[in-house]
C-alpha positions, -999 to 999 in steps of 0.1 A, spaced: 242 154 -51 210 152 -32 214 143 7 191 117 21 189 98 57 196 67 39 229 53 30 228 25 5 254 -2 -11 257 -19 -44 262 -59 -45 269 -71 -74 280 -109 -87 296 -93 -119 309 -56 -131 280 -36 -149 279 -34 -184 292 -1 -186 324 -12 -166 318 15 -146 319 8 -106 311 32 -77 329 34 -46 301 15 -23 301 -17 -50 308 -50 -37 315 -76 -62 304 -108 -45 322 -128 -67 354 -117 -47 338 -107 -18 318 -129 -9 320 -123 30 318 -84 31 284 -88 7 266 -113 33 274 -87 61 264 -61 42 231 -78 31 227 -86 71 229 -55 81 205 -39 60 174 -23 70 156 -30 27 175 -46 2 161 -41 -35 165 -72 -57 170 -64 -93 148 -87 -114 134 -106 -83 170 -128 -88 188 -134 -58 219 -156 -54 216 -189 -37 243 -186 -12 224 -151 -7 191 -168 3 190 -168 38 207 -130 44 172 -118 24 144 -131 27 134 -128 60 144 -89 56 118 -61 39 122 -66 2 115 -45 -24 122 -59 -63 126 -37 -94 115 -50 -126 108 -30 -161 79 -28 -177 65 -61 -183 91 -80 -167 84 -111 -146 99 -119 -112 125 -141 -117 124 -160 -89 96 -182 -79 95 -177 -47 95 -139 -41 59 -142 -67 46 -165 -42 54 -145 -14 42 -113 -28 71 -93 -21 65 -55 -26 75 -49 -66 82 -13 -73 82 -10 -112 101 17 -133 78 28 -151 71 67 -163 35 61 -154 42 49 -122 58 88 -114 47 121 -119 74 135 -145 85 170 -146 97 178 -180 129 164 -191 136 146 -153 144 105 -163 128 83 -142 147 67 -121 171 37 -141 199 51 -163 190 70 -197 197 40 -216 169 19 -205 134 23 -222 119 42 -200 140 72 -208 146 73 -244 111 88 -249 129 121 -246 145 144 -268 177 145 -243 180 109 -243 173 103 -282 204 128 -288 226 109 -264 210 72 -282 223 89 -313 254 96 -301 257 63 -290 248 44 -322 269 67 -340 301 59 -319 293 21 -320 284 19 -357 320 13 -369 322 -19 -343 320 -50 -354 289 -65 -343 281 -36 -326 242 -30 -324 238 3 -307 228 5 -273 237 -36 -269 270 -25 -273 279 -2 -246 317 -12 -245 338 15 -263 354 36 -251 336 66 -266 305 52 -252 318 50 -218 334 84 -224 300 98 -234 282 84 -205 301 96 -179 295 132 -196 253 129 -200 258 113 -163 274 143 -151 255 171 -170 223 160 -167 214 136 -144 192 150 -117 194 129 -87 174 152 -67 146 152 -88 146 112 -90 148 112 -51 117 134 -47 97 119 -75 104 84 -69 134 67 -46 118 88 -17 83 74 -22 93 43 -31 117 34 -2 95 50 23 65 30 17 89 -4 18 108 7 50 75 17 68 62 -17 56 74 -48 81 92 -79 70 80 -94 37 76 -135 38 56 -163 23 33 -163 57 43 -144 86 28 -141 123 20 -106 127 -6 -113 156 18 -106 186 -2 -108 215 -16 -72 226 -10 -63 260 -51 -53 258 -70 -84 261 -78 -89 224 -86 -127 213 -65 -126 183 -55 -159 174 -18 -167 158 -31 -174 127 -7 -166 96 -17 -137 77 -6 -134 46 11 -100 25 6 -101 -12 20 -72 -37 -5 -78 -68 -21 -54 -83 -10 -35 -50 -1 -43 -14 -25 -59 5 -31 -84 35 -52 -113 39 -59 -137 69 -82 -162 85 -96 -169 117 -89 -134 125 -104 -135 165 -111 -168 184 -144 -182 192 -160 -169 216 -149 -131 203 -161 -139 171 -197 -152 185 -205 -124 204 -199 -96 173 -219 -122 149 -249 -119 173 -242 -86 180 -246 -73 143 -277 -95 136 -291 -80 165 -286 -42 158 -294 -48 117 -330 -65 132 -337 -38 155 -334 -10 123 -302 0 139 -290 3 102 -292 37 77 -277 42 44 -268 71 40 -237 59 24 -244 85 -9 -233 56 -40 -228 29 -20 -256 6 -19 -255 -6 14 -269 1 50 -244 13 75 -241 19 115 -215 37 128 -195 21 159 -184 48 187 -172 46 222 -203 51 232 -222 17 207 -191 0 207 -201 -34 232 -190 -67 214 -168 -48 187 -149 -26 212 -119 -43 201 -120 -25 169 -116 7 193 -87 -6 214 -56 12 212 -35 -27 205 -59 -39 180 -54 -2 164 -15 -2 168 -18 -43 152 -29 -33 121 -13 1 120 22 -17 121 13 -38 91 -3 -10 69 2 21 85 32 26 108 23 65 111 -14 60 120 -29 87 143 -48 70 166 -80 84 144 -104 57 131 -137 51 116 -155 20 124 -184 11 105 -212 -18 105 -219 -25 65 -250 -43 53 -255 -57 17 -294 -67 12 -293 -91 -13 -291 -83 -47 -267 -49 -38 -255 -30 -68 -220 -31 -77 -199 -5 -61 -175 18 -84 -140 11 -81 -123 35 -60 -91 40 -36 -103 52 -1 -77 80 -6 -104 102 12 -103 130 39 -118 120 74 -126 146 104 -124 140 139 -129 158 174 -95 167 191 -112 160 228 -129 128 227 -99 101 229 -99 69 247 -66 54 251 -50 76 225 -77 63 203 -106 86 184 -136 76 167 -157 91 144 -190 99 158 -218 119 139 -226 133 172 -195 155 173 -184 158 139 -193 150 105 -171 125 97 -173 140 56 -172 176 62 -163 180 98 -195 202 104 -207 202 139 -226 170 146 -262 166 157 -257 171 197 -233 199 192 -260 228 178 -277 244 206 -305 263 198 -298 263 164 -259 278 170 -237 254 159 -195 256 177 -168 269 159 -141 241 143 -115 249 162 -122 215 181 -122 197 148 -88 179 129 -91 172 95 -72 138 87 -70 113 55 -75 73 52 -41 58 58 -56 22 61 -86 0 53 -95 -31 65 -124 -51 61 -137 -78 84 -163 -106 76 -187 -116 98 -223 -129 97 -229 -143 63 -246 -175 56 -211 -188 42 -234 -219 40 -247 -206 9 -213 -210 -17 -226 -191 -40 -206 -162 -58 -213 -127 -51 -205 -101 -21 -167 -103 -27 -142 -72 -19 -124 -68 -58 -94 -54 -63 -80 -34 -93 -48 -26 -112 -58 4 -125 -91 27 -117 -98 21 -159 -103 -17 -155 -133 -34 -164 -155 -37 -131 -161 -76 -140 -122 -80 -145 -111 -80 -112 -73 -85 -105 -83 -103 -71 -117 -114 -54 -117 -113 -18 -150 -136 -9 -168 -127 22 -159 -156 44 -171 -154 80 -141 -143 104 -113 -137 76 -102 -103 65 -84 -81 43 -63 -52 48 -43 -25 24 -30 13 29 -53 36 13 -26 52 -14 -40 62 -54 -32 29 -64 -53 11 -38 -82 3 -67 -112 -20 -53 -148 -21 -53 -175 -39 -38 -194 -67 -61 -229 -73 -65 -246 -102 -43 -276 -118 -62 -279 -149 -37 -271 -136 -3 -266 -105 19 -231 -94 25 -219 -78 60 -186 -66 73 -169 -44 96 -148 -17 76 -126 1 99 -103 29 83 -73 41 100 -54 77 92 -29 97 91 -20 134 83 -32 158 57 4 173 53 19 142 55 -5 126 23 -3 154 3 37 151 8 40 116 -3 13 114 -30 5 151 -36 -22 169 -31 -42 158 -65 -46 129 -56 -65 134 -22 -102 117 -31 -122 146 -19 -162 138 -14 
């Protein structure tokens, strides 16, 4: 039996097919009072099938939610798909399999009878069911030599250690780091730093992967000042690209250039956003001006999953920014003002990192103009069609959109034929060791 910090119980409005119950079940058919406080006091509940009992209702929803479906299956409940509650689906492609470990749901559902191990025990099955009436193989999981035989496999070979590491572990981390899932919820606390955030809703959706939207992101004045700000640094030739495949123009904002978009560099603003997408956020971030000239190629669709390096000494309220004068932000060579004579430093004042977080901010477009083009698309699946896009994000002036940089954060930016694009892209981080722990090392984008 693998040990875990978490403790977990099993409420149930009927007996399982198998008529098999564990010792933390509670059937809320006859117990109905120790299920709500059970449901009250949890930290995540999963919802099988997105279906969750009426008198249920209010003990869930306002608690982080995670629903499992199969392959294919649809959320059952309305609601829960219009609130874009976090779906984890069981699906083998959705975990990296080690030989014969089952992902994680019981052999007998789809997912597992792939194997040889599983096809034996299917056989098994169907032979000790064939002599029921009506009996139909794995629909009939009644007997008493199926029970009998499940309870053997489940003993033998079920490796619950390997499902915790390959997927429960993942899987419940991501949703427990993630705060309270709802239709529209007020994350915009007000900052003790003296950030105009307005109270606007913003708004968490799940498909194709977690994400967050929201409008009016800063109030007026705020707002003003970085839109004149921007169109003032792109017209004085502020603006490089040296972005290598990314057609756009780019400025780098540091302590140092920070002026109307020193927000983006303020330890609140930072620890806003990082409690929405990133919870274990470093206090490392890259903040970048983006310019798309009209008539911008596409981008490639990619997940940000990408190493980031920083200098250990130059933090400003807990908070560092990338700055090509120190360090390269790709490489973490020395930047330009560190190489005297020709020498550069060592790297011992240099801390690799990875994106944990990406958010984009709109600002400065002629939203007059309502012409297509310029949006942020986002992906199911790295192999979709660049013109298929799951979700278009367009680039409205003061509205965002936010997601943690994992492998399965797919999106790409989309050509603009009628009029330039800009944003503010800041990218929070985390870790190496803790990336490569939770997605594995493969999967770190390198540049």
């Amino acid at each position: 039996t693998a040990v875990t910090p978490h403790s977990a119980r099993f409420v149930h409005a009927r007996r399982l097919a198998l008529n098999i119950a564990g010792n933390a079940d509670i059937d809320a058919a006859t117990e109905g009072a120790a299920a709500r406080a059970v449901l009250r006091s949890a930290d995540l509940v999963i919802v099988d099938s997105g279906v969750i009992a009426d008198e249920h209702r209010d003990c869930i929803l306002a608690k982080r939610l995670a629903v499992l479906v199969q392959p294919g299956e649809p959320l059952q409940d309305q609601q829960l798909t219009d609130d874009g509650v976090s779906t984890i689906t069981l699906t083998a492609d959705r975990i990296a399999l080690e030989g014969d470990v089952p992902i994680p749901i019981p052999w007998w559902e789809l997912g597992y009878l792939t194997s040889e191990r599983g096809r034996s025990v299917v056989d098994a099955l169907n032979r000790s069911d064939e002599n029921r009436p009506g009996a139909s193989g794995l629909l009939s999981l009644q007997s008493a030599d199926s029970i009998a035989l499940c309870e053997t496999w489940l003993s033998e070979h079920w490796h619950f250690a390997d499902q915790w590491d390959h997927f429960w572990a993942p899987a419940i981390e991501s949703t427990v780091s993630a705060p309270a899932i709802t239709a529209t919820q007020n994350i915009s606390d007000p900052p003790p730093h003296k950030v105009a955030i307005t109270a606007n809703l913003w708004k968490v959706c799940a498909k194709p992967f977690r994400y967050v939207r929201g409008q009016a992101l800063f109030d007026g004045p705020t707002y003003e000042a970085m839109q004149l700000s921007f169109r003032t640094l792109l017209a004085s030739g502020a603006f490089a690209s040296t972005l290598p495949g990314y057609d756009a123009s780019a400025l780098a904002i540091t302590h140092e250039n920070a002026g109307a978009f020193s927000v983006f560099l303020s330890r609140s603003f930072h620890d806003t956003i990082a409690r929405v997408l990133a919870p274990d956020a470093t206090g490392d971030v890259n903040v970048t001006l983006h310019h798309h000239a009209v008539g911008s190629k596409n981008g490639s669709i990619h997940n940000d999953l990408n190493p980031g390096f920083f200098p250990t000494s130059s933090a400003v309220d807990g908070i560092t920014a990338s700055d090509p004068k120190f360090v390269n932000y790709r490489n973490g060579h020395p930047g330009t003002s560190c190489i005297v004579d020709g020498v550069a430093p060592d790297a011992t004042g240099v801390v690799g990192r990875i994106r944990a977080a990406a958010l984009i901010y709109f600002l400065a477009n002629d939203n007059a103009k309502n012409e297509p083009g310029g949006e942020t698309a986002l992906y199911r699946a790295a192999s979709d069609q660049l013109n298929r896009p799951s979700v278009l994000v367009p680039p409205r002036n003061n509205t965002f959109v936010g997601f943690e940089c994992t492998p399965f954060s797919f999106h790409s930016f989309l050509s603009n034929p009628y009029r330039a694009r800009n944003c503010v892209v800041m990218w929070l981080h985390r870790p190496h060791e803790t990336v490569a722990s939770r997605f594995g090392e493969v999967n770190i984008v390198n540049w």
